[in-house]
C-alpha positions in Angstrom: 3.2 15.0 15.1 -0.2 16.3 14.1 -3.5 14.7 13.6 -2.2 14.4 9.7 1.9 14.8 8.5 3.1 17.5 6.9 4.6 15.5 3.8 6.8 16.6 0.8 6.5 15.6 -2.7 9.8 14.9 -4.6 10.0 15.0 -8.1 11.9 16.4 -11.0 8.1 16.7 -13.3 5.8 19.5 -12.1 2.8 17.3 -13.0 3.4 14.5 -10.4 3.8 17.3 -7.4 0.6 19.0 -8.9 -1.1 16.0 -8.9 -0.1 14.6 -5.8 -0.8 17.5 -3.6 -4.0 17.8 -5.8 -5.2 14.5 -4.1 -3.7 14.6 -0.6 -4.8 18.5 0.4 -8.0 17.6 -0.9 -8.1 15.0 2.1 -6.5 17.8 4.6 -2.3 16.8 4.2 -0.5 19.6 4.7 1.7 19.0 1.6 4.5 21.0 -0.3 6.3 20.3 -3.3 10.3 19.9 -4.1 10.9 20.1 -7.8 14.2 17.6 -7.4 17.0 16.7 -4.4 18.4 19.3 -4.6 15.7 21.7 -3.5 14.4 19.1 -1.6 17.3 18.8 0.9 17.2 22.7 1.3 13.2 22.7 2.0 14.3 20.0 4.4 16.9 21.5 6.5 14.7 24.8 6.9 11.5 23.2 7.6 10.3 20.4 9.3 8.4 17.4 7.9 7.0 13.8 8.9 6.9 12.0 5.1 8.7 12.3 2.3 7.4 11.0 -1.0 10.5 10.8 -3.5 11.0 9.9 -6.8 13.8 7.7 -7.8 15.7 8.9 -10.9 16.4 12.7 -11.0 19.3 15.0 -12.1 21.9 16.2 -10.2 20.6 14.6 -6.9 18.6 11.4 -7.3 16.2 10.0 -4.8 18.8 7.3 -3.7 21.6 9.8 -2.7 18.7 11.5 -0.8 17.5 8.7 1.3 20.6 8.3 2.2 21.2 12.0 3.4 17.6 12.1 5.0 18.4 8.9 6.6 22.0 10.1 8.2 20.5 13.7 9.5 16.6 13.6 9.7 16.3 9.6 10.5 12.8 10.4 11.9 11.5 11.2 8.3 9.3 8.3 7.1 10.2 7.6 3.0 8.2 6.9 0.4 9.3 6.2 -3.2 7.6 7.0 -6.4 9.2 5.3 -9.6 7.7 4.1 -12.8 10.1 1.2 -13.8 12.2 0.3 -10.8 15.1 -2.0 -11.1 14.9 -5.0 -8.7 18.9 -3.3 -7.6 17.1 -0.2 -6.7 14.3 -1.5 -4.9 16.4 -3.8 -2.8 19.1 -0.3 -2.1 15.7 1.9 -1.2 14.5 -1.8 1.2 17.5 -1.7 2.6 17.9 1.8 3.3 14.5 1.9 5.4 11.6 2.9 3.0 8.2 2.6 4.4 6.4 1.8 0.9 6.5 3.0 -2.6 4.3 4.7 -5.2 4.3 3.5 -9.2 4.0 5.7 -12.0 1.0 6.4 -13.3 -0.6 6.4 -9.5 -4.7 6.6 -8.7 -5.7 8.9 -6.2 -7.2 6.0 -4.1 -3.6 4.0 -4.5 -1.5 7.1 -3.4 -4.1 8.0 -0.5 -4.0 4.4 0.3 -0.3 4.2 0.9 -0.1 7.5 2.4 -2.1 6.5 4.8 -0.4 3.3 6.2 2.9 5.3 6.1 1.0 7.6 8.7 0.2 4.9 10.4 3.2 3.3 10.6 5.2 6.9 11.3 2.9 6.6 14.7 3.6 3.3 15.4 7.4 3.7 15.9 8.2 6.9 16.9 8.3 7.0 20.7 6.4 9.7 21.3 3.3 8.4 19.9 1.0 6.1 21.2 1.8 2.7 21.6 0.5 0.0 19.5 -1.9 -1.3 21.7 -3.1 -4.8 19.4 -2.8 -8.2 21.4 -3.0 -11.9 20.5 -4.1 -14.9 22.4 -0.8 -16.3 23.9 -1.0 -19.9 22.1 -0.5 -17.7 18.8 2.2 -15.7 20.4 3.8 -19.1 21.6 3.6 -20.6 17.9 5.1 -17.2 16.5 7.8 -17.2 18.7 8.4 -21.2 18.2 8.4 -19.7 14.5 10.8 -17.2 14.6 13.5 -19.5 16.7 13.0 -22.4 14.3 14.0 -20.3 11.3 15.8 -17.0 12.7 19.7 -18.5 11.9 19.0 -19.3 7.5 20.0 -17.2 5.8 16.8 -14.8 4.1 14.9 -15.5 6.8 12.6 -12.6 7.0 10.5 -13.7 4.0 9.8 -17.4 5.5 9.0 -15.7 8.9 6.7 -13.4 7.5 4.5 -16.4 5.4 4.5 -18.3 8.9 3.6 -15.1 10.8 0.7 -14.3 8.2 -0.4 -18.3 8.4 -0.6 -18.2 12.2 -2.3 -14.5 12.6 -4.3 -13.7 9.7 -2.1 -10.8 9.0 0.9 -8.7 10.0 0.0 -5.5 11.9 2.6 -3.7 13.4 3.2 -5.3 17.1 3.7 -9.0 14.6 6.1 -6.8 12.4 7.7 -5.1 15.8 8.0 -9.0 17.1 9.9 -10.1 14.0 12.2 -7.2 13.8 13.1 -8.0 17.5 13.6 -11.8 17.2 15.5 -10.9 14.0 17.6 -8.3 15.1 16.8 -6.6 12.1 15.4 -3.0 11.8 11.5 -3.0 12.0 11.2 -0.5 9.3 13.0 -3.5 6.9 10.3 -5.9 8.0 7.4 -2.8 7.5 9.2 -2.4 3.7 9.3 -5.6 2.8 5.6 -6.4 4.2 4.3 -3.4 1.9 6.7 -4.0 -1.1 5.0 -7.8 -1.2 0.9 -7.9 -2.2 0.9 -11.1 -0.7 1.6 -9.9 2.7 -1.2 -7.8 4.2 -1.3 -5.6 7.5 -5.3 -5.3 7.9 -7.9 -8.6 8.3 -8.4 -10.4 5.1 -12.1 -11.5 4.7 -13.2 -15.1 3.2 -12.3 -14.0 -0.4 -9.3 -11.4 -1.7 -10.5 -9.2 -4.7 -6.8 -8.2 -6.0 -7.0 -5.0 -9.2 -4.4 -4.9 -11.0 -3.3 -0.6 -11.3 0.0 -1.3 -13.5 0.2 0.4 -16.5 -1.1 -2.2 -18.7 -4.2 -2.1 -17.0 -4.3 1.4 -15.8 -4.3 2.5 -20.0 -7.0 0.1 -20.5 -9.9 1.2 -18.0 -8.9 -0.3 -15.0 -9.7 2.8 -12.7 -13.8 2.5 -13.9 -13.8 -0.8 -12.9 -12.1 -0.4 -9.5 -14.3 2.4 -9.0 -17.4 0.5 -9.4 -15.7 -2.7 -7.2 -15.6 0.2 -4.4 -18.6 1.7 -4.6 -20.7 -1.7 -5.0 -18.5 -3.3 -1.9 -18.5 -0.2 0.3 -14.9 -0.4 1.0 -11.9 1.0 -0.4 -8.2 -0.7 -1.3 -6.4 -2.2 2.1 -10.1 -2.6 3.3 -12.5 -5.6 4.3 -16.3 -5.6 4.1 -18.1 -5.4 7.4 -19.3 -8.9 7.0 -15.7 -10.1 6.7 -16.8 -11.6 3.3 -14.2 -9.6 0.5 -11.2 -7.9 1.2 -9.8 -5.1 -1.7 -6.4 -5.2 -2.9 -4.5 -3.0 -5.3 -1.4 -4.3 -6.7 1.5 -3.3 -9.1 1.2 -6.2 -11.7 -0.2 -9.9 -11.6 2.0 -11.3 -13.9 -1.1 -11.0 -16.4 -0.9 -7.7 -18.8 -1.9 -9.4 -22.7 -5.3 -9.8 -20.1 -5.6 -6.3 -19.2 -8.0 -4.9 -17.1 -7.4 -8.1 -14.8 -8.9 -8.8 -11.4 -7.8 -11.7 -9.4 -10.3 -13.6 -7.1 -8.5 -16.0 -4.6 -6.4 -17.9 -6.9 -8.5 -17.4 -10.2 -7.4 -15.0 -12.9 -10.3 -13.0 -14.6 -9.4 -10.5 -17.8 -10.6 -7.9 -20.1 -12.8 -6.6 -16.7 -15.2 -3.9 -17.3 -17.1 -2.0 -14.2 -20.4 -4.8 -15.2 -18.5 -8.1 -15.8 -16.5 -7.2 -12.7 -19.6 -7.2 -10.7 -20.8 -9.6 -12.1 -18.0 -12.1 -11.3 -18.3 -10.9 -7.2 -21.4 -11.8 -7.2 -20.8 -15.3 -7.6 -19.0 -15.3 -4.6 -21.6 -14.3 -2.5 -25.7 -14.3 -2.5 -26.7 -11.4 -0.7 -24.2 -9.3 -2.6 -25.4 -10.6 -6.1 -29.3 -9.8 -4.6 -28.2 -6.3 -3.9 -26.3 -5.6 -6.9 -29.3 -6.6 -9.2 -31.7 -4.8 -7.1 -29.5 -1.9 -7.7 -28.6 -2.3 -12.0 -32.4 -2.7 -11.5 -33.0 1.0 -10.0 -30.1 2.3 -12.4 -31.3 0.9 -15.9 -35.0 2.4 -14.7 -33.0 6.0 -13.6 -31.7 5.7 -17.7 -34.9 5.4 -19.1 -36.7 7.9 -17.3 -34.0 10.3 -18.4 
């Protein structure tokens, strides 16, 4: 596979395989566009592809019916979904069926780039030709996961309880954790992979000391909430899935918290905060840490003296 996949967008609106390629050729995918299943499984059999981002419910061939074809004859396609109001049926059919991650409706640029970047990822962690995962852990943590895994592998819905442990005892679940489970399992790893990125309490990069999780459901999204996670990256120099170099925020973006008559909401840790806007959002960081609430006032400073002088 190249430096980047080749990835198709699947989709019965024009809009959402507009937009999507928009964003992901703009950061150098090579991307193409199948307007349905139908026309997707033909662009499939004559050309060859790495990802395939599909939506769920379309006519004639929905994306269900072709994750199941793509799975039977192309099984080294990675899948993504992109749905708007999934069932909890559908989800746990596209889980099941080996999905790497999923997309909601309406999606930000920095959510879809976000996600198509750990599918990437995980496309090169598993296929055989790539490079091996080459992450280690000290062997008293590898002991206790193991210890973990025997303790619980025989109840029944395992998987979720294993994960929990596994996050407790490493920090997080990067693929050779994930690989580990699947084995000790004997389940397929890319059902472990979908149901660590289905879940935003499961992460697969280093958390820092406190978890800044944005809300992007619709709710919130209709209310603003793209400013204010705009401004969150900018100020914290990261972007979603990230950490801060001084390991003291990490940036989440999840579907809903359970929270929408508070829209915009951002979640700090275990504490709710609504009606965010890009300033009160700030604000409320700051009081998590001193040297980022001395650089953010330096900086409102230097932009309220940029307004006047204009």
């Amino acid at each position: 596979m190249a430096e980047k996949p080749r990835i198709l967008i699947v989709d019965d609106e024009i809009i959402v395989i507009r937009s999507a390629e928009r964003v992901l050729k703009a950061e150098g995918y090579d991307v193409e566009g199948a307007l349905g299943g139908r026309e997707a499984i033909m662009k499939i059999e004559q050309n060859s592809y790495d990802l395939v981002f599909t939506d769920l419910k379309m006519p004639e061939v929905d994306g269900i019916t072709l994750i199941r074809w793509i799975k039977k004859t192309k099984p080294s396609i990675g899948i993504v979904i992109i749905t708007g109001y999934p069932s909890q049926d559908t989800i746990k059919e596209a889980l099941e069926l080996g999905i790497i991650d999923y997309v909601p409706k309406p999606f930000t640029p920095s959510v879809l780039l976000d996600v198509t970047e750990r599918a990437a990822e995980w496309i090169k962690g598993i296929k055989p030709e790539e490079k091996k995962v080459t992450e280690e852990f000290p062997p008293a943590m590898e002991a206790e996961l193991e210890r973990v895994i025997n303790e619980l592998r025989r109840k029944q819905g395992a998987l979720i309880p294993v994960l929990q442990r596994a996050q407790e005892i490493v920090g997080y679940l990067p693929p050779v954790v994930q690989k580990k489970i699947s084995k000790g399992l004997n389940i397929p790893v890319a059902e472990v992979h979908s149901v660590v990125s289905f879940y935003s309490f499961f992460t697969m990069k280093p958390r820092g000391d406190h978890n800044i999780r944005v809300c992007l459901g619709t709710a919130c999204y209709v209310k603003g909430i793209e400013r204010v996670l705009s401004k969150i990256t900018d100020a914290l120099k990261i972007n979603i899935g990230d950490t801060t170099e001084n390991r003291k925020f990490s940036l989440e973006g999840v579907r809903c918290l359970g929270a929408c008559g508070l829209a915009p909401v951002m979640v700090i840790d275990q504490e709710t905060f609504g009606a965010m806007t890009p300033k009160k959002a700030i604000g409320i960081i700051s009081q998590y840490d001193p040297a980022f609430a001395e650089a953010a006032t330096t900086e409102a400073v230097e932009e309220e003296m940029a307004e006047k002088e204009d």
